[in-house]
C-alpha positions in Angstrom: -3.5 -3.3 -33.4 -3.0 -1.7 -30.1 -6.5 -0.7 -28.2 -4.8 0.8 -25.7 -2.9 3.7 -28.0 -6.2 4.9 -28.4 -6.6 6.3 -24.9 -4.2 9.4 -24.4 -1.0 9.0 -23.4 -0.3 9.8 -20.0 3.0 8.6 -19.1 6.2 10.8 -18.9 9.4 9.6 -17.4 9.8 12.5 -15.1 6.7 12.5 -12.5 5.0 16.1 -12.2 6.0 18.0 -9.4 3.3 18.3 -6.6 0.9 22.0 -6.8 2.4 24.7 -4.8 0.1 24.1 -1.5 1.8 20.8 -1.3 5.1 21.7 -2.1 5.1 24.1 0.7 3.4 21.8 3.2 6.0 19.3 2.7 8.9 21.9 3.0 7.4 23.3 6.1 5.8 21.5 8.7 4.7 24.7 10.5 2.1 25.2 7.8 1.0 21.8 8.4 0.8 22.4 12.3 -0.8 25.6 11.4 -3.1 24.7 9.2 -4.3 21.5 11.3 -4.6 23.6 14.0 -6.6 26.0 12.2 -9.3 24.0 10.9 -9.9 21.8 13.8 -9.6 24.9 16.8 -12.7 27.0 14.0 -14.6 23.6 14.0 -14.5 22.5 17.6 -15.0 26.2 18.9 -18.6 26.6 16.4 -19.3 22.7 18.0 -18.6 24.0 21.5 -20.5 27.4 21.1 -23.7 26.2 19.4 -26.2 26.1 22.3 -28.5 23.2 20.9 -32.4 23.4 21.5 -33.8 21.7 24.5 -36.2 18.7 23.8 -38.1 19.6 26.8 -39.0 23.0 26.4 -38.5 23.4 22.6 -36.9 26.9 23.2 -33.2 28.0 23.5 -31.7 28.7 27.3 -31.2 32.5 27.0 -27.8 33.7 28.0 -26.5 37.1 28.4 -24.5 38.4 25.8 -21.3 39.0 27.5 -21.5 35.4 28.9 -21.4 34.7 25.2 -18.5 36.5 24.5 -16.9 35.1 27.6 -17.7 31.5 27.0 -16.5 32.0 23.4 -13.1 33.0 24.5 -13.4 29.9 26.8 -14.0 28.0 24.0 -11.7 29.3 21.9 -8.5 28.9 24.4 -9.1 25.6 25.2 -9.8 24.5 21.8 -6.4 26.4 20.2 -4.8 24.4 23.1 -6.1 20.6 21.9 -5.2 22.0 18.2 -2.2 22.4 19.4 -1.6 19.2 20.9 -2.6 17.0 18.2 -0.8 18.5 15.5 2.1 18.0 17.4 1.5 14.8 18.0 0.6 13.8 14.4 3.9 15.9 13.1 5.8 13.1 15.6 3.4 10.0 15.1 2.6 10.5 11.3 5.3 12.6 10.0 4.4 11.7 6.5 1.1 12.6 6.9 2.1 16.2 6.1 2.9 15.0 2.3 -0.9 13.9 1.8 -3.3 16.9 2.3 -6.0 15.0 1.6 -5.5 12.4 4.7 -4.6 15.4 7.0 -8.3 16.8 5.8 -9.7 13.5 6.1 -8.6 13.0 9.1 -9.7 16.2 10.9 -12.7 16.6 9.4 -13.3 13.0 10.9 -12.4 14.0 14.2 -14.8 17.5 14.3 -18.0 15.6 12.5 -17.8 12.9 15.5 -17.4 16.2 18.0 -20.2 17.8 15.8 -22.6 14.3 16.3 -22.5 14.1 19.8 -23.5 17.4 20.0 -26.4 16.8 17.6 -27.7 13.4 18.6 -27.7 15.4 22.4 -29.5 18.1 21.2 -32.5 15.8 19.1 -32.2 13.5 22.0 -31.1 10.1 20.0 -29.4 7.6 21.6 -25.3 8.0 22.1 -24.8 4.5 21.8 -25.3 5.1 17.9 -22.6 7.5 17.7 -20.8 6.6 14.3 -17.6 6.3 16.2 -17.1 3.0 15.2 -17.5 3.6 11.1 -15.0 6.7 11.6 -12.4 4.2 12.3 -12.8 1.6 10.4 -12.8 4.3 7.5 -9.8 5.6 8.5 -8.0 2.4 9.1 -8.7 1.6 5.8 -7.7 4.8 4.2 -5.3 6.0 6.5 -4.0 2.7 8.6 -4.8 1.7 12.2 -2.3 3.7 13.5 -4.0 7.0 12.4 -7.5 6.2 12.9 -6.7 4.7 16.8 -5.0 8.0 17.0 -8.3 10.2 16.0 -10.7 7.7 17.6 -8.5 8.2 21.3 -8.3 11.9 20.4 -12.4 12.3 19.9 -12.7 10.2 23.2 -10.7 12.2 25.5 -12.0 15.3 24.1 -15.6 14.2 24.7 -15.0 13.6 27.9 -13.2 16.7 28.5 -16.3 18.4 27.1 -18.5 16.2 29.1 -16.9 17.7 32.3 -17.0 20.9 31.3 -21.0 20.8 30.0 -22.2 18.9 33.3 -22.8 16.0 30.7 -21.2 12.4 31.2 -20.9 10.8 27.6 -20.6 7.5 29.2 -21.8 5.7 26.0 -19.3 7.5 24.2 -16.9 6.3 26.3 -18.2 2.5 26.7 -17.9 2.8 22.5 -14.0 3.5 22.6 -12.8 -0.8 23.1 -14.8 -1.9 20.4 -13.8 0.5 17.9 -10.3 0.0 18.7 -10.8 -3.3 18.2 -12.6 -2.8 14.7 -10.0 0.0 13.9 -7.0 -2.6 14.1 -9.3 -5.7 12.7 -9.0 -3.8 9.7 -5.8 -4.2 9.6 -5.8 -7.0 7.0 -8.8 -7.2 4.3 -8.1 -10.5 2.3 -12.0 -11.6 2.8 -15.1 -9.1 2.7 -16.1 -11.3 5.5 -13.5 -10.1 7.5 -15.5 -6.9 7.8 -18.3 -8.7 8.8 -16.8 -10.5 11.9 -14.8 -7.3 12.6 -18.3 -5.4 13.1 -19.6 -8.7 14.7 -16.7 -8.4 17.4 -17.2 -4.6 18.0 -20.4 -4.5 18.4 -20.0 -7.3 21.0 -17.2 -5.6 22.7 -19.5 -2.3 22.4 -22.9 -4.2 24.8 -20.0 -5.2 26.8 -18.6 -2.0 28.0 -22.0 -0.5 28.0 -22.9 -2.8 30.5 -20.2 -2.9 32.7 -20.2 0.9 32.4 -24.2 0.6 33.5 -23.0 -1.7 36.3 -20.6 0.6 38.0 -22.7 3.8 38.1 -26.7 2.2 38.1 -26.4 2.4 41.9 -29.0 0.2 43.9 -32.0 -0.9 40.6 -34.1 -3.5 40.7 -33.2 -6.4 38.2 -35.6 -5.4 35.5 -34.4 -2.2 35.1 -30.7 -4.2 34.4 -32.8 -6.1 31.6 -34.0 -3.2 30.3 -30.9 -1.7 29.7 -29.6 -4.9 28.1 -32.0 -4.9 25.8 -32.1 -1.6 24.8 -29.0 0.4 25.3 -27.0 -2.7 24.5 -28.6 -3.6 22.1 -28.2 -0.4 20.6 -24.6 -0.7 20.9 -24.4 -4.3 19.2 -26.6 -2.9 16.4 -24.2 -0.5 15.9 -20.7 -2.6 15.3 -22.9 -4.7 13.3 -24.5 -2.0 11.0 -20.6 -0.1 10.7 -19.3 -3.8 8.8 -22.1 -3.6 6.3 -21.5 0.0 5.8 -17.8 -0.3 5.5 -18.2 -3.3 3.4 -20.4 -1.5 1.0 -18.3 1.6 1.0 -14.6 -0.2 0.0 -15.1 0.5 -3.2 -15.4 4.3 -3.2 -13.1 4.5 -0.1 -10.7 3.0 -2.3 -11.3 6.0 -5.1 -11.4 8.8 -2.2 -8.1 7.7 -0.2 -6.2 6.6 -3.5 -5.0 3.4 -2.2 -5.0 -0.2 -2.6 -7.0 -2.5 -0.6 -5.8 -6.6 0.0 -9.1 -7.0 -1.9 -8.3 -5.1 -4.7 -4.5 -7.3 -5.0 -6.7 -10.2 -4.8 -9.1 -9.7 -7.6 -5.9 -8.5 -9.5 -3.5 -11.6 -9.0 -6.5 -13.9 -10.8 -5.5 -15.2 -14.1 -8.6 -14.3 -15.4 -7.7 -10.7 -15.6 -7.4 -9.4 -18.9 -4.1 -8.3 -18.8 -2.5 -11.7 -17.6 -4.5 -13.6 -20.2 -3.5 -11.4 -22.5 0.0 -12.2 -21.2 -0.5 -16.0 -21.0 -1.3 -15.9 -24.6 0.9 -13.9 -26.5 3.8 -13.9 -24.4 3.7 -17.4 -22.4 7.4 -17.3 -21.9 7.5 -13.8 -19.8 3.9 -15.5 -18.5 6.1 -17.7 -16.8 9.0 -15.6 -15.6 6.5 -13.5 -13.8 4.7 -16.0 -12.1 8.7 -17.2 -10.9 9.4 -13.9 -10.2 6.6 -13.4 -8.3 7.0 -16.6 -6.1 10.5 -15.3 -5.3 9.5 -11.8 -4.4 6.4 -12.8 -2.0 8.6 -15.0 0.1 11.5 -12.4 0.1 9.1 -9.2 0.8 7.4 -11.9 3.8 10.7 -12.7 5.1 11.4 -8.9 5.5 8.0 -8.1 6.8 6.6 -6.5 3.8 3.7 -6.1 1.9 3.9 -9.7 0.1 0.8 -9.4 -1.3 1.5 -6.4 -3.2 5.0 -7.9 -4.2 3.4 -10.7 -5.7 0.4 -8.8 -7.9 3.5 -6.3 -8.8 5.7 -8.8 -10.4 3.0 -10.6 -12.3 2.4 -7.5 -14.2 5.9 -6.1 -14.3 6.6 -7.4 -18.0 3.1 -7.0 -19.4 4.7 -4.4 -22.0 6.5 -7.4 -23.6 3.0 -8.0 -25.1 3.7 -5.6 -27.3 6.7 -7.0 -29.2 7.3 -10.3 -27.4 9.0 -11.7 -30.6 12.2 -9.7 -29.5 12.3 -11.6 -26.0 14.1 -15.0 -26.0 12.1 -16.2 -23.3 9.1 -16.1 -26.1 10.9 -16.7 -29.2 14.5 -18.7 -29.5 14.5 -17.2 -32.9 14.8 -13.5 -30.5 18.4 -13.2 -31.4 18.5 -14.1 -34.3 16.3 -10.9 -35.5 18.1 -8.7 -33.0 21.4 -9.4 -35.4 19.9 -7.9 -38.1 19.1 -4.5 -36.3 21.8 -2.6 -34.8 22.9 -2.6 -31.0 21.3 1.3 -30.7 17.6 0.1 -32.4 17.7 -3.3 -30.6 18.2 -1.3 -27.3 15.2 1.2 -27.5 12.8 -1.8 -28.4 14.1 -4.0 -25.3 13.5 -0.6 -23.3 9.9 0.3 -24.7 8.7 -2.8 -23.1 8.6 -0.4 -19.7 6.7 2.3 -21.5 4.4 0.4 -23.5 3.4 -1.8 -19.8 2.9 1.4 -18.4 0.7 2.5 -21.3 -1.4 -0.7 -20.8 -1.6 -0.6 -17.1 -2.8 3.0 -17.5 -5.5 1.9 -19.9 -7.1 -1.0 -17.8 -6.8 1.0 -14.6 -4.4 -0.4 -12.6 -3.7 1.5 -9.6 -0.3 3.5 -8.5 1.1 1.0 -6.5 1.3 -1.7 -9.6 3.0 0.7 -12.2 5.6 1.1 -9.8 6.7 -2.4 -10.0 6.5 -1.9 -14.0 8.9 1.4 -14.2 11.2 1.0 -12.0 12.1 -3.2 -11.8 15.0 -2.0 -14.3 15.9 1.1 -12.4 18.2 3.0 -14.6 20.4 -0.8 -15.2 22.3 -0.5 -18.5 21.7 -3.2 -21.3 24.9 -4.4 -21.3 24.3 -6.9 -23.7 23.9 -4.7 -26.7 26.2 -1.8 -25.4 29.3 -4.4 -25.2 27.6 -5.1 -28.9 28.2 -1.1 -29.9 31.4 -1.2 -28.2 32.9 -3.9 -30.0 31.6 -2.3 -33.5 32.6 1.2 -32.5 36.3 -0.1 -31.7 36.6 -2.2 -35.3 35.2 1.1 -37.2 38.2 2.6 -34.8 34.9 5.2 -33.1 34.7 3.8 -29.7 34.1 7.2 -27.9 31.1 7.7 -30.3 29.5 5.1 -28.1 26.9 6.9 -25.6 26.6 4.8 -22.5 23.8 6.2 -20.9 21.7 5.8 -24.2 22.0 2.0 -23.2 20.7 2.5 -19.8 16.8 2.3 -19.0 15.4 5.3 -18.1 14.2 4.5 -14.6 13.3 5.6 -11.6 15.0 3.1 -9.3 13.0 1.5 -6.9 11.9 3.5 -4.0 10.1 1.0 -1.9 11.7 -2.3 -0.2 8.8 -4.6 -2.4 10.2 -2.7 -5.7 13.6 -3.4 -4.9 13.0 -7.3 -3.9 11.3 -7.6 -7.3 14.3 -5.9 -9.3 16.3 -8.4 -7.8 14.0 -11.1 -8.0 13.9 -10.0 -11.9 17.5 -10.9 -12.3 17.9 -14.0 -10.7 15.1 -15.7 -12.3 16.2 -15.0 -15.7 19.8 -16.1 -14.5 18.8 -18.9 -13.0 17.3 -20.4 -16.0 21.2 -19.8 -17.7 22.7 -22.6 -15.0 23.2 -26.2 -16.2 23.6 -27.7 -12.9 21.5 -25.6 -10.4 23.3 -27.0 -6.9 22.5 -24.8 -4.0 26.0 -23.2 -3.7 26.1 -21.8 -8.0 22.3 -20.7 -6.8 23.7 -18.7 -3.7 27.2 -17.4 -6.0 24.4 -16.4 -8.6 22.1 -14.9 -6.5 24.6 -12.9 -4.0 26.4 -11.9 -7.5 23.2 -10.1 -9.2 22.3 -8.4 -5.8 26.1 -7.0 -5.6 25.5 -6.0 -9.2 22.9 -3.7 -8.4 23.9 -2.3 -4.8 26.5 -1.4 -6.5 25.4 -0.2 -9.7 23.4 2.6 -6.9 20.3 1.0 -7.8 19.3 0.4 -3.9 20.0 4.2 -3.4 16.4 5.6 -3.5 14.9 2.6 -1.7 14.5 1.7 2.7 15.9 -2.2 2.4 18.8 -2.2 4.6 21.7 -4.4 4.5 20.3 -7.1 6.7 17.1 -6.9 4.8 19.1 -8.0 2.1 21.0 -10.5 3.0 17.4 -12.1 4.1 16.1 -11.5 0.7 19.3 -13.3 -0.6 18.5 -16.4 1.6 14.9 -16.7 0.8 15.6 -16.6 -3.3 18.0 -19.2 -2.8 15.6 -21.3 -0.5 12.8 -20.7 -3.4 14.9 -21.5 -6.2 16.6 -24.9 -4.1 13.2 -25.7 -4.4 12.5 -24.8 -7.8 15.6 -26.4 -9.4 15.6 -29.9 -7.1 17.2 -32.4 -8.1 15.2 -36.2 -8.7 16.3 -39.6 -8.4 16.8 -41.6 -11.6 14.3 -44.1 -12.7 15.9 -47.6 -13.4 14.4 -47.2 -17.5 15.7 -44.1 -17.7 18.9 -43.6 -20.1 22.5 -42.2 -18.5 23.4 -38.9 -19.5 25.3 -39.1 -23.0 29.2 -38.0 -22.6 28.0 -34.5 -23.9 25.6 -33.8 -20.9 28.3 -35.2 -18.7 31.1 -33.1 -19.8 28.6 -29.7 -19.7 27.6 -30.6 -15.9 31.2 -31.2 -15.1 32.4 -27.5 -16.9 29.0 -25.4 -15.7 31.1 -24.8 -12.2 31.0 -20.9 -11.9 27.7 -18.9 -12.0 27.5 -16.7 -15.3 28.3 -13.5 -15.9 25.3 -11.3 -14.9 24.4 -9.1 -17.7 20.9 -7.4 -19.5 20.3 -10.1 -22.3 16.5 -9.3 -24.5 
C-alpha cells in the first residue's frame, strides 16, 4: 500500500551525534587551527621543495646537500607561518567552518593543488594563463559560498606571488587571473539558470584577456605592434579560453558537486518546486486539500523569508512538502475530508493524537525514500516543533475530569515530538503553517482580524519557546508578521457586488456582524 515502507527506515527523532573527530573539532578550535595548519604547511613545504626538471636541459640543477637542508628549513618556516595565518583567519571569517571537516579539507586541499599546478605547469612549461584558478572558485563558491572560495582564491594569489619573489619567477598570469575569478567566484552566487554558468565563464574569461593585457602593457617595455597582436592572440586568448572552458566544466560538474559538498543548489529547489514531481502529484491527488494549504503556506513563507533577506527559494520548496505525510492518512485531516471529525469522535483523544502526529514521521519516511535532500526534511520535522495538540488534549482533559482522573492526563504525550525550528526559513514556515489554517476559520477576513490573527499565532509560539533554537530576531518578526498580513489582504480581498447578484440572507448578515474577534488559536486535525 505504501512503497516507500519497503525501503529501511531511517528516521529517529533524536539525530545521531557527530563521530568523535568531529565532536572534538567542534569543541576545540585549536585542533581545527592545528590540523589546518598541519596539512597545508606538509603540502606547501613538498610544493616548495620539489626542484622541477628544466625543459631546456632535461636534467635537474644539482644542489648541495646542506643547501637542501637549509632551503628546507626555509621552506618550512615560512610555510608554518602562512599556515598560521590562514587558519586564523578562517577561525574569525568562517567560524563554522570548523563544524564541517569535509569543507575545511576541501578547501585546503584546493588551495595546495592550485600551489601544486603552478609549479607543474612551470616545470612542463604550459602556459600559466590555464591555471585552473578560475574552476577552484567557482567550485568552491558552489560548495562552500563566495565568501570562502574569494577567501582561498586571494590566499593562493598572494602566496604565488610571495613564491614568485622568492623563486626569481614573476607569475604575472597568475596574477592577471585573480579579477576574473573573483568575478566568477561571486557570479556564482545565485544559480537559478544553468546559463548563468555560462555567462559567468563568458564574463571571466573576458575580464581574464583583460588583465592579461593590461598586465602585458605595463611591463612589455618598448615592442613593436605585432608582438602586442601576438600576445592578444595567444596569451589572451588563452586566458578567454579559460573562463569559458571553467562554465562548461562547472556546469557539467553541479551534479556531483552537489553529492560531494552535501548541499542544495537553486537548481536543485527549482526542479523540486515543479508540480510534476512525484511527490506533489501524489499530494495533489490524494490529499488536494493539504495540496492547497501548502501551496498558501508557501506563498506566505517566500515573501516573509524575502522580506527578512532569506533563502526564499528554499522556504518556498520547504513548505510545499512540509505536509506530504498527510498522504498517508489524509482522511483524518479536515482540510481533505469534512467527514475528518466525525471519525476522530469515534477514536479516543490519545489514538486521534498519534495519527495527527505520524503525519511528520510518515513525510519524513517518504522524503527519505524519493531522496530529498537535508535541507527539505527540515521544513517536514520541525514546522510543528514540539506545539501541543491542544484540540484533543482539552478533549482528554474534559473526559479525564467527568471519569473524576484528570491527573491521569499526560500533557507532553499530546505534544509533537519536534525539534523546533533551528533556521529563520523553518521558523517563518511554522508560523506561516498556523496562520493559513487560521485564516481559512475567519468569516469576514478585514485586514485588522488578519493582523489580531496573525500577531496572535506568532505570540503563541514565541511563547510556547518554539523560536528558542532558531536566529529570527524580534524585528525579523515583526517583518514576517507584516508581510503574512500583506499576503493574506491579498488573498482574502474583498469584490464589489454585481447588480444580479442576491443580498446576503439575514443569516450571513448576522455571522459577519458576530465574527469580530479572531479565533482562538489551537492544533485542530
Amino acid at each position: 500500500m505504501w512503497p516507500w515502507r519497503s525501503k529501511p527506515r531511517r528516521f529517529s527523532l533524536t539525530r545521531q551525534g557527530p563521530s568523535l573527530p568531529v565532536e572534538t573539532m567542534e569543541r576545540s578550535p585549536i585542533a581545527f587551527n592545528v590540523l589546518a595548519g598541519t596539512l597545508f604547511t606538509l603540502g606547501t613545504v613538498a610544493i616548495l621543495s620539489w626542484t622541477p626538471l628544466r625543459p631546456s636541459t632535461g636534467t635537474f640543477r644539482p644542489v648541495d646537500a646542506g643547501q637542501v637542508w637549509l632551503r628546507l628549513a626555509g621552506h618550512l618556516v615560512l610555510s608554518s607561518l602562512a599556515a598560521a595565518v590562514t587558519a586564523l583567519a578562517l577561525s574569525f571569517l568562517a567560524p563554522t567552518l570548523r563544524r564541517r571537516p569535509a569543507g575545511l579539507f576541501a578547501w585546503g586541499f584546493t588551495l595546495v593543488a592550485l600551489f601544486a599546478s603552478v609549479r607543474v605547469f612551470e616545470a612542463a612549461g604550459w602556459p600559466l594563463e590555464l591555471v585552473p584558478v578560475t574552476l577552484a572558485g567557482m567550485i568552491l563558491a558552489v560548495g562552500l559560498g563566495p565568501g570562502l572560495a574569494f577567501a582561498n582564491i586571494l590566499a593562493f594569489t598572494l602566496l604565488a606571488r610571495l613564491t614568485g619573489i622568492l623563486t626569481g619567477d614573476e607569475y604575472h598570469a597568475v596574477l592577471a587571473l585573480f579579477p576574473g575569478s573573483v568575478i566568477a567566484v561571486f557570479g556564482m552566487r545565485t544559480l537559478r539558470r544553468r546559463s548563468r554558468a555560462l555567462n559567468v565563464g563568458l564574463l571571466a574569461g573576458l575580464v581574464h584577456a583583460a588583465g592579461l593585457i593590461g598586465i602585458h602593457l605595463v611591463i612589455a617595455g618598448d615592442v613593436s605592434m605585432r608582438e602586442h597582436i601576438r600576445f592578444v592572440q595567444t596569451d589572451a586568448a588563452r586566458g578567454f579560453l579559460n573562463g569559458v572552458a571553467t562554465a562548461f566544466v562547472v556546469t557539467g560538474l553541479l551534479p556531483f558537486l552537489e553529492r560531494a559538498f552535501k548541499i542544495t543548489t537553486e537548481l536543485s529547489l527549482l526542479e523540486l518546486a515543479d508540480f510534476n514531481q512525484p511527490l506533489l502529484k501524489k499530494l495533489s491527488l490524494e490529499a488536494p486539500g493539504t495540496h492547497y494549504h501548502s501551496i498558501r503556506v508557501s506563498e506566505l513563507a517566500e515573501a516573509a523569508v524575502a522580506e527578512i533577506g532569506g533563502n526564499a527559494l528554499l522556504a518556498r520548496v520547504g513548505c510545499l512538502y512540509h505536509d506530504i505525510g498527510k498522504t498517508n492518512k489524509p482522511e483524518y485531516f479536515v482540510e481533505n475530508d469534512p467527514q475528518a471529525g466525525a471519525r476522530h469522535k469515534s477514536l479516543s483523544p490519545a489514538m486521534s493524537t498519534l495519527i495527527i502526529k505520524a503525519h511528520v514521521k510518515d513525510g519524513v519516511e517518504m522524503a527519505e525514500y524519493y531522496g530529498l535532500p537535508q535541507e527539505v526534511l527540515d521544513f517536514i520535522t520541525s514546522h510543528h516543533g514540539t506545539m501541543m495538540i491542544e484540540f484533543f488534549y482539552r478533549q482528554a482533559m474534559a473526559q479525564a475530569e467527568e471519569a473524576g482522573t484528570g491527573d491521569s492526563v499526560d500533557a507532553e504525550s499530546f505534544r509533537y515530538a519536534g525539534p523546533k525550528p533551528q533556521t529563520r526559513e523553518t521558523a517563518v514556515a511554522m508560523i506561516a503553517d498556523g496562520v493559513e489554517a487560521a485564516a481559512r476559520t475567519l468569516t469576514d477576513p478585514t485586514p485588522s482580524k488578519l493582523e489580531g490573527l496573525v500577531r496572535s499565532i506568532a505570540m503563541v509560539r514565541l511563547n510556547d519557546g518554539q523560536l528558542n533554537e532558531c536566529p529570527l530576531t524580534m524585528q525579523e518578526l515583526e517583518k514576517v508578521v507584516a508581510s503574512f498580513v500583506r499576503t493574506l489582504v491579498g488573498i482574502y480581498h474583498s469584490r464589489v457586488r454585481y447588480p444580479n447578484q442576491k443580498p446576503d440572507t439575514d443569516h450571513e448578515q448576522t455571522t459577519r456582524r458576530t465574527a469580530s474577534t479572531p479565533p482562538r488559536v489551537a492544533e485542530r486535525p
